[in-house]
C-alpha positions as a Markdown table, in Angstrom:
| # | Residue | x | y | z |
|---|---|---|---|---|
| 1 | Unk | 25.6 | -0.9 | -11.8 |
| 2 | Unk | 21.8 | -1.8 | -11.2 |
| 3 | Unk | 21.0 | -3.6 | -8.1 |
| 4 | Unk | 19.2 | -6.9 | -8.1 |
| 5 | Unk | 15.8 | -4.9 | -7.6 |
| 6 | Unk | 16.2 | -2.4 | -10.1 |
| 7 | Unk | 17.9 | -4.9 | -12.7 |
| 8 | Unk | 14.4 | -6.9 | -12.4 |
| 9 | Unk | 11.9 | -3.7 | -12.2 |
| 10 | Unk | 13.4 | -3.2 | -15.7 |
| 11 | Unk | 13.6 | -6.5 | -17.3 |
| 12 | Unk | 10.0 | -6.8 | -16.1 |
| 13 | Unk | 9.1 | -2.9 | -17.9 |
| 14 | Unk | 10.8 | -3.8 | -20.9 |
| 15 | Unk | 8.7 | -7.4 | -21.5 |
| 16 | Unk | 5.4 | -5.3 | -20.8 |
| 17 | Unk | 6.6 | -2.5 | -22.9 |
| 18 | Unk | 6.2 | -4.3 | -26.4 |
| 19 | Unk | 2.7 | -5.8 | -25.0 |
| 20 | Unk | 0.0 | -4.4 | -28.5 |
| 21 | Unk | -2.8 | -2.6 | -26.6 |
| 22 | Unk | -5.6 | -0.8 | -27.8 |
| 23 | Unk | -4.5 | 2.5 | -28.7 |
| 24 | Unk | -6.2 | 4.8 | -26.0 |
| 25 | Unk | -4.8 | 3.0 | -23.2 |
| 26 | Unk | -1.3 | 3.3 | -25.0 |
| 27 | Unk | -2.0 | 7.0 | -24.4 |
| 28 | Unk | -3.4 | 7.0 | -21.7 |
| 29 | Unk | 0.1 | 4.6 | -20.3 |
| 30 | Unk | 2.1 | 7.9 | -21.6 |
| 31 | Unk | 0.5 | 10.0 | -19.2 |
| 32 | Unk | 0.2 | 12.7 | -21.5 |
| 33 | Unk | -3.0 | 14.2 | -20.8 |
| 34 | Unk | -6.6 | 12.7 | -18.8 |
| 35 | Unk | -8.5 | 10.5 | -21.1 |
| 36 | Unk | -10.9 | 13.3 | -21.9 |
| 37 | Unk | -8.1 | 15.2 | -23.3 |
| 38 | Unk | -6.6 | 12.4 | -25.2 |
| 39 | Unk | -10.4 | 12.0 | -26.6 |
| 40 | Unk | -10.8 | 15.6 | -27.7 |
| 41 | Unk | -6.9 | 15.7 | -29.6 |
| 42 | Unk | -7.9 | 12.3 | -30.8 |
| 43 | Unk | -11.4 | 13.4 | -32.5 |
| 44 | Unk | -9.5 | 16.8 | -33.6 |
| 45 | Unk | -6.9 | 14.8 | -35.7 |
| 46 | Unk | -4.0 | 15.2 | -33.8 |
| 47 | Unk | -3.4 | 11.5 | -33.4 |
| 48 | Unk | -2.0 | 8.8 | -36.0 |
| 49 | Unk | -1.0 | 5.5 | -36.7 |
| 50 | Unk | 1.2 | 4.9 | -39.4 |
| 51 | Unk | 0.4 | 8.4 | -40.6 |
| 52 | Unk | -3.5 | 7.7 | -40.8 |
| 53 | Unk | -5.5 | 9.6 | -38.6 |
| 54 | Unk | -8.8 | 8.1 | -39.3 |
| 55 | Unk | -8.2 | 5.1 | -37.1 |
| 56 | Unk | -10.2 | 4.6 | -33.9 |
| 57 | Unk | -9.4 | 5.0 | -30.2 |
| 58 | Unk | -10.2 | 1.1 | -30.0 |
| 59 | Unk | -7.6 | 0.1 | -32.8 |
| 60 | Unk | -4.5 | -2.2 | -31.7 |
| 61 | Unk | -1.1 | -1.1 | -31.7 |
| 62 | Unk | 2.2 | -2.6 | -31.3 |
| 63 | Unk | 4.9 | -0.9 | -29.7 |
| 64 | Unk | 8.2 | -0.9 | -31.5 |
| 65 | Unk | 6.4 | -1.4 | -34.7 |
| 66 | Unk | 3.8 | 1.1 | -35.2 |
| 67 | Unk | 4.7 | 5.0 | -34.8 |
| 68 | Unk | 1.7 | 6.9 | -32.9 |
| 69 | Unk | 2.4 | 10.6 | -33.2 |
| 70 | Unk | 0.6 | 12.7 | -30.8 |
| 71 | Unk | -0.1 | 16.6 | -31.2 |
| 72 | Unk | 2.9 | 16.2 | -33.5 |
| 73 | Unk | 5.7 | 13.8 | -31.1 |
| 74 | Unk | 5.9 | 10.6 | -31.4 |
| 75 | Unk | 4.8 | 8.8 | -28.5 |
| 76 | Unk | 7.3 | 6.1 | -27.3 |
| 77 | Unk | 6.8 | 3.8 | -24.5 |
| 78 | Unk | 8.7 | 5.1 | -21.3 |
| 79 | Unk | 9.6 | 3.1 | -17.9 |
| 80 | Unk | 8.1 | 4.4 | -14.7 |
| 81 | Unk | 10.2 | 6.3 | -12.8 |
| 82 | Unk | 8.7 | 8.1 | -10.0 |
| 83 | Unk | 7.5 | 6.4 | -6.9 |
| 84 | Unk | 7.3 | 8.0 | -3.8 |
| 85 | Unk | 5.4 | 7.8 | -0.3 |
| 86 | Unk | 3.5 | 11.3 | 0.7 |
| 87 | Unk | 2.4 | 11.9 | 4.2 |
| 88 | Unk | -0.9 | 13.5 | 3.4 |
| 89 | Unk | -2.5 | 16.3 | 6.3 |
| 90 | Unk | -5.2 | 17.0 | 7.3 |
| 91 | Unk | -7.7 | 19.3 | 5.4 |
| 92 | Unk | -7.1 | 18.3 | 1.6 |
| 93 | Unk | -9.1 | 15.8 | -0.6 |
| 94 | Unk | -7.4 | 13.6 | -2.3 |
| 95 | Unk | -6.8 | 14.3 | -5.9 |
| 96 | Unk | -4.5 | 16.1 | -8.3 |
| 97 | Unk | -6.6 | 19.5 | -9.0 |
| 98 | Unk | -10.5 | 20.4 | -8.0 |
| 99 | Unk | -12.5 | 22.2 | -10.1 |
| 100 | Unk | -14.8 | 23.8 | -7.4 |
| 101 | Unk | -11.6 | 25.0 | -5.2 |
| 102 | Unk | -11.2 | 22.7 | -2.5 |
| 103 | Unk | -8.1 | 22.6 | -1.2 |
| 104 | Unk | -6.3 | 19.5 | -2.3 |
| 105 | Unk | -3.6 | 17.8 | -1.7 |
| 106 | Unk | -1.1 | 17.5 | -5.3 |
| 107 | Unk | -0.7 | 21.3 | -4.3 |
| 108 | Unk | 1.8 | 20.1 | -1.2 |
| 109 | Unk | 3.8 | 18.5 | -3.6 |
| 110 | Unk | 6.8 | 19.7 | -5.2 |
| 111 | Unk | 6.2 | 20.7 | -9.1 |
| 112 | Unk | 7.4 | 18.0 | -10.7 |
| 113 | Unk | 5.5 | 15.5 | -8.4 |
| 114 | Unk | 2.2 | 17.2 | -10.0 |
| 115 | Unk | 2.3 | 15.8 | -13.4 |
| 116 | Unk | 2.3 | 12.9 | -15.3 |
| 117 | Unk | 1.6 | 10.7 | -11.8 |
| 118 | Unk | -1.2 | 9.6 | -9.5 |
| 119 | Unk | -2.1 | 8.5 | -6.4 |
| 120 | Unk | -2.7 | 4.9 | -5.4 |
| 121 | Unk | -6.0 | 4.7 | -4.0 |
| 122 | Unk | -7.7 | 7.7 | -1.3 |
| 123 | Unk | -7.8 | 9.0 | 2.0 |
| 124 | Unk | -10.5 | 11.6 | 2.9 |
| 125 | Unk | -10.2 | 15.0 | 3.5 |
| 126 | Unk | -10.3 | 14.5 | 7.1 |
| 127 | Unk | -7.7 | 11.3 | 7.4 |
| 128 | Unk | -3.9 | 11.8 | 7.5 |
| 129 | Unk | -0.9 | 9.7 | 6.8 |
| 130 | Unk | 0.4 | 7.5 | 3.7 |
| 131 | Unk | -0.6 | 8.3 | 0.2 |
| 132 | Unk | 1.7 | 6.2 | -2.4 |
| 133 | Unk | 2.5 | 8.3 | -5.8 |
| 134 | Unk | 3.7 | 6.6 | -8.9 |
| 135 | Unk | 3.6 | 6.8 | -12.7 |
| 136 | Unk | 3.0 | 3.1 | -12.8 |
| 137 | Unk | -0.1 | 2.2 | -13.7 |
| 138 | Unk | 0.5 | -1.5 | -13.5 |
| 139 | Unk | 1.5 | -1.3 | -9.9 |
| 140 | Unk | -1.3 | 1.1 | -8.9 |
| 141 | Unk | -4.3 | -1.4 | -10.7 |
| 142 | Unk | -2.4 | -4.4 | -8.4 |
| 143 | Unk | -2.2 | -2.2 | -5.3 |
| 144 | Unk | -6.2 | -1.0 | -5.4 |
| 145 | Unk | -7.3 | -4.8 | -5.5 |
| 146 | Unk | -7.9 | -6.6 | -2.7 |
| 147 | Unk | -4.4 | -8.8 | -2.2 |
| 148 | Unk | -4.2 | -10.7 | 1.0 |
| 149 | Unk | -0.1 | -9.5 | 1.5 |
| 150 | Unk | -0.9 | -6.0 | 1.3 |
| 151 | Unk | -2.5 | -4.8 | 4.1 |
| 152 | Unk | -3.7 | -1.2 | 4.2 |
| 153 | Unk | -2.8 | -0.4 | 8.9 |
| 154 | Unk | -4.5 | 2.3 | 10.7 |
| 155 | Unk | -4.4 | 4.2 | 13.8 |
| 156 | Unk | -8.0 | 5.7 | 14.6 |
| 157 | Unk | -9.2 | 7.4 | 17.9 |
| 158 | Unk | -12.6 | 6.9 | 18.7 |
| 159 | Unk | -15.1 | 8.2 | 21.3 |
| 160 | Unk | -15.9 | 4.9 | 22.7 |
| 161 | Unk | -14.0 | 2.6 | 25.7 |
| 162 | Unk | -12.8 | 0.3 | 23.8 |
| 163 | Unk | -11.0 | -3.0 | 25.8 |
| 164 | Unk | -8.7 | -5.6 | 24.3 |
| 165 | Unk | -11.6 | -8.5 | 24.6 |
| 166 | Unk | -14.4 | -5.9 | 23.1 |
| 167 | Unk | -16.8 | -8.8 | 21.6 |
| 168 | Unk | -16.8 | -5.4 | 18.8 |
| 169 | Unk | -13.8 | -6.6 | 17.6 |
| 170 | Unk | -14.3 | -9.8 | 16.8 |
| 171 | Unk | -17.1 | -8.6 | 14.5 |
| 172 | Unk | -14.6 | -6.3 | 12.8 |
| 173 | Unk | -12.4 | -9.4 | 12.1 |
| 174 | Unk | -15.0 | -11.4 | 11.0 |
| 175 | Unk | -16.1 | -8.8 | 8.6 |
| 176 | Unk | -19.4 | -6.9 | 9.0 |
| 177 | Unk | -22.1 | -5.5 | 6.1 |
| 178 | Unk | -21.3 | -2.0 | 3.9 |
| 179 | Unk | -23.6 | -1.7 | 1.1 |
| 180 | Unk | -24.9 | -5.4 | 1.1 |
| 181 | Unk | -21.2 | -7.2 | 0.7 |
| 182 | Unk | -19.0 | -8.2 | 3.5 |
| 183 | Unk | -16.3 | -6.6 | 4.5 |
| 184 | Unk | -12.7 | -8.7 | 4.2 |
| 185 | Unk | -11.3 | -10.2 | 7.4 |
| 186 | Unk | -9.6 | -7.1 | 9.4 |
| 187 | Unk | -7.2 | -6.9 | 12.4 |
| 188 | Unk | -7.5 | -5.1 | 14.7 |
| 189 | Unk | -5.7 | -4.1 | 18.1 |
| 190 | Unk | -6.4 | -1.7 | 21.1 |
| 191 | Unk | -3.2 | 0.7 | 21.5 |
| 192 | Unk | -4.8 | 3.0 | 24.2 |
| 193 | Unk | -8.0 | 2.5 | 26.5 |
| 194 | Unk | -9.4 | 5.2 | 28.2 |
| 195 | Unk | -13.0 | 6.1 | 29.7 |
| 196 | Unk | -14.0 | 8.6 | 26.6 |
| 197 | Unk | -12.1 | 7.9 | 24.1 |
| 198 | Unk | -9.7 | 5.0 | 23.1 |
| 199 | Unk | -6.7 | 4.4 | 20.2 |
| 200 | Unk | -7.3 | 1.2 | 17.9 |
| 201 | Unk | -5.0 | 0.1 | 15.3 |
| 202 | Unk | -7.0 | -1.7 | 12.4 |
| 203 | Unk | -6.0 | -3.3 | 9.3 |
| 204 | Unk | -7.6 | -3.9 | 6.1 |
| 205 | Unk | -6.9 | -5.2 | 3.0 |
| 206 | Unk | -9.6 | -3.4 | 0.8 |
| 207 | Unk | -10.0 | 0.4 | 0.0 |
| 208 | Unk | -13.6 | 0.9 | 0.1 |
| 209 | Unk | -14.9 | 4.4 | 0.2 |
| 210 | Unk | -14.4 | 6.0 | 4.0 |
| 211 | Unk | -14.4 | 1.8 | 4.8 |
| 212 | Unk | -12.3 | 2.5 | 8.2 |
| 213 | Unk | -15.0 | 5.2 | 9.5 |
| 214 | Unk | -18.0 | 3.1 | 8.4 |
| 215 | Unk | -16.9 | 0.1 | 10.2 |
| 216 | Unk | -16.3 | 1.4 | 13.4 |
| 217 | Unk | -19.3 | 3.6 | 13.1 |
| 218 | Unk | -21.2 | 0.5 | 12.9 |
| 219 | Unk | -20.2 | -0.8 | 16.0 |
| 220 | Unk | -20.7 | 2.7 | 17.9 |
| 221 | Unk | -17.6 | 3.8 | 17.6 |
| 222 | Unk | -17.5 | 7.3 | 16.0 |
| 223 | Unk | -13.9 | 8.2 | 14.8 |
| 224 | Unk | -12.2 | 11.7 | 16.2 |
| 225 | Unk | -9.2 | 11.0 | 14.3 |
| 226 | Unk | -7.4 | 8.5 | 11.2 |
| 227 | Unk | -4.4 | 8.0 | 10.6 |
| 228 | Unk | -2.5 | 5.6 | 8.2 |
| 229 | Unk | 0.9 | 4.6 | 8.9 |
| 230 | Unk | 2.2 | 1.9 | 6.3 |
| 231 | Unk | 0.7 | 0.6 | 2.7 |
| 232 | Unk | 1.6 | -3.2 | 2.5 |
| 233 | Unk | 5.3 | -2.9 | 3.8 |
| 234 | Unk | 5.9 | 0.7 | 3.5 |
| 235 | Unk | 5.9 | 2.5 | 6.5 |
| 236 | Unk | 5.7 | 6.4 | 6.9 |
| 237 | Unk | 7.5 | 6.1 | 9.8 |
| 238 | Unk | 8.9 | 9.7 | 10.5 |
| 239 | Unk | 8.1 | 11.3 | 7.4 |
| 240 | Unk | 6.8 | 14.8 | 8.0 |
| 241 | Unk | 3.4 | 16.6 | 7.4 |
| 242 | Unk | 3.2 | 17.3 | 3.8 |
| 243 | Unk | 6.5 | 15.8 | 2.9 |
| 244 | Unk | 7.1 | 13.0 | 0.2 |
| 245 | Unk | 10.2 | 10.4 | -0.5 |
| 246 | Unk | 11.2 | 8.6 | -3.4 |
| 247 | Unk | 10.8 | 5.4 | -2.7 |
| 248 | Unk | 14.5 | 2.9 | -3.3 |
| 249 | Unk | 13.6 | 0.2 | -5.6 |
| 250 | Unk | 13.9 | -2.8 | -3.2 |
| 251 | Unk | 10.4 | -1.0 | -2.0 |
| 252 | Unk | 9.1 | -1.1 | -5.5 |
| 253 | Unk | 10.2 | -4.3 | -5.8 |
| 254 | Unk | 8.5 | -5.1 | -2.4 |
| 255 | Unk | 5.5 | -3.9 | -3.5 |
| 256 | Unk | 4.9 | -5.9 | -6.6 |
| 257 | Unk | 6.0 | -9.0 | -5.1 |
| 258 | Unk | 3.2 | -8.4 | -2.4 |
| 259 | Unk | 0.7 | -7.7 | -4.5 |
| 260 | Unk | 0.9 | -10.4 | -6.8 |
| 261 | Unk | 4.8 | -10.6 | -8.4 |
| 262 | Unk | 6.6 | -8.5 | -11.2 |
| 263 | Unk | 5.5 | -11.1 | -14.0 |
| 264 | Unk | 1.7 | -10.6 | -13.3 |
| 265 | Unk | 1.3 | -7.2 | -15.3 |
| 266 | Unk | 2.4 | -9.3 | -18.6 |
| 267 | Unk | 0.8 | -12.4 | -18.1 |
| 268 | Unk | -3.0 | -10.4 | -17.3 |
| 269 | Unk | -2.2 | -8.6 | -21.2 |
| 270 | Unk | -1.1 | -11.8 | -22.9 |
| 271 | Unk | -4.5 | -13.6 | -21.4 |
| 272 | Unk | -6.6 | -10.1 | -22.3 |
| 273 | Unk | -5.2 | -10.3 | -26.2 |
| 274 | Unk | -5.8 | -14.2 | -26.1 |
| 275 | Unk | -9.5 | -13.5 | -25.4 |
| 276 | Unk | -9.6 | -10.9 | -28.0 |
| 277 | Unk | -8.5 | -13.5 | -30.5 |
| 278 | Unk | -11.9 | -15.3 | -30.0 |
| 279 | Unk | -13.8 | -12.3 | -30.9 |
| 280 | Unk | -16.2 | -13.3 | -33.9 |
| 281 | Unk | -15.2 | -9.6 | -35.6 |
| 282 | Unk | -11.7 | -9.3 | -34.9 |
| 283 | Unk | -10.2 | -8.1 | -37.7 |
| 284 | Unk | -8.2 | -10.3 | -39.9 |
| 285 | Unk | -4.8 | -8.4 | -40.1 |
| 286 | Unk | -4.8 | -7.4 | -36.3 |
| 287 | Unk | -5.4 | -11.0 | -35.6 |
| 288 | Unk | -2.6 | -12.0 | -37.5 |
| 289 | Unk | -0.3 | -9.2 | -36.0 |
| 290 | Unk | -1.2 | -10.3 | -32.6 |
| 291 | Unk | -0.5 | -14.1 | -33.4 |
| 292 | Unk | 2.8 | -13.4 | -34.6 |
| 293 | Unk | 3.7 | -11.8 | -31.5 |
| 294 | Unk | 2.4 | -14.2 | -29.3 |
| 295 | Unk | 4.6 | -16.5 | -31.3 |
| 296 | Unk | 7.8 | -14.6 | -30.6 |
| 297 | Unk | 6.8 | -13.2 | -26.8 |
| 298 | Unk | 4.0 | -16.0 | -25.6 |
| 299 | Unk | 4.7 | -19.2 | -26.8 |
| 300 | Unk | 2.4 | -21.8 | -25.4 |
């Protein structure tokens, strides 16, 4: 029998699962390819509707209705299943292959961890710690957001003494200036002080590019080392170099609830098709397909 968490993670799938979309993202939700790839097959004619294969990328579909067949298969909707937490080293970028043969880090993971999933968010090549994995694209557009519940903590050594009433800190949790916009609040905490070099634990609740480095840079601490120990309320804890584990669904459920609840996925589509309603061109029969659903799934 289904726990509580579970039982919800797939009442919530199942209400988003009949959501009409535009038919690349419906692809693009199967994981079956990158976009690029979807594009290619899609231009070839190895992707219908309803048998016609002359419809574009851009045209609604509704799930449970329509058949899209793709390189032959019919594509049906299918739940996320994998989520996991990956204690990323040292020395790998952050991505799923590299065309110029970096090293990267989706060649630590087991095989079937290297397909059909992605990573939430980055960490550079030189940071270590938690990297979240999932083939749940809903939950990985909440989780790169800013969200005020799900803080993004941090361990970094710098080469700077650094002392629990450094005025520098109280800039950092003010917010400082990267690339003309302000920074979010941060927190921020001194774990070691020593005459060289000291440990800080900061937290943030953005993901912007090398963010933790820049910040402290700007306040003349240079980081020697970055580590990130928990993602909202995952923590790696123990978890070894290189090492991932599924996550139970009480995380999961976690996770949404942080970022937003299980319910906002669904109501984000139902207001996107609403808007496309009031589009001077829409055509007639989607527009009626649409307000027939939003009859039986939406009712106002």
């Amino acid at each position: 029998m289904f726990d509580p968490p579970h039982k919800r993670l797939i009442q919530s799938w199942q209400a988003r699962a009949s959501v009409p979309r535009r038919l690349e993202k419906y692809l693009a939700d199967a994981r079956l390819a990158p976009r690029t790839k979807l594009r290619q097959w899609h231009h070839e004619g190895l992707v219908s509707v309803n048998g016609r294969h002359d419809l574009p990328l851009g045209t609604f579909v509704f799930p449970g209705q329509d058949t899209i067949v793709c390189c032959g298969e019919e594509i049906r909707p299918t739940p996320p299943q994998r989520y996991a937490l990956f204690h990323k080293p040292a020395g790998y970028i952050t991505a799923m292959s590299d065309p110029h043969g970096r090293p990267f880090f989706a060649s630590l993971l087991p095989q079937r961890w290297r397909t059909g999933v992605g990573h939430v968010g980055r960490l550079d090549k030189d940071t270590t710690g938690a990297l979240l994995l999932t083939d749940d694209g809903d939950l990985s557009q909440m989780l790169t957001r800013p969200h005020q519940d799900v803080w993004k903590r941090y361990e970094a050594t710098v080469q700077s003494h650094v002392l629990a009433d450094d005025p520098r800190l109280e800039t950092l949790r003010q917010g400082v200036m990267l690339n003309d916009r302000l920074t979010l609040p941060a927190r921020l905490a001194v774990l070691r002080s020593g005459e060289k070099t000291s440990r800080v634990e900061i937290c943030i609740q953005e993901g912007r590019n090398r963010q933790v480095r820049r910040m402290l840079r700007g306040q003349g601490m240079k980081v020697l080392e970055l580590h990130r120990t928990h993602i909202g309320s995952l923590a790696l804890g123990d978890l070894p170099e290189s090492a991932l584990r599924p996550l139970e669904p009480a995380e999961v459920y976690e996770l949404y609830q942080a970022a937003g609840g299980l319910n906002q996925p669904l109501e984000r589509s139902i207001a996107s098709i609403r808007r496309h309603l009031e589009h001077p061109r829409i055509d007639p029969d989607v527009a009626r397909r649409i307000r027939v659903w939003l009859s039986a799934n939406a009712p106002t």
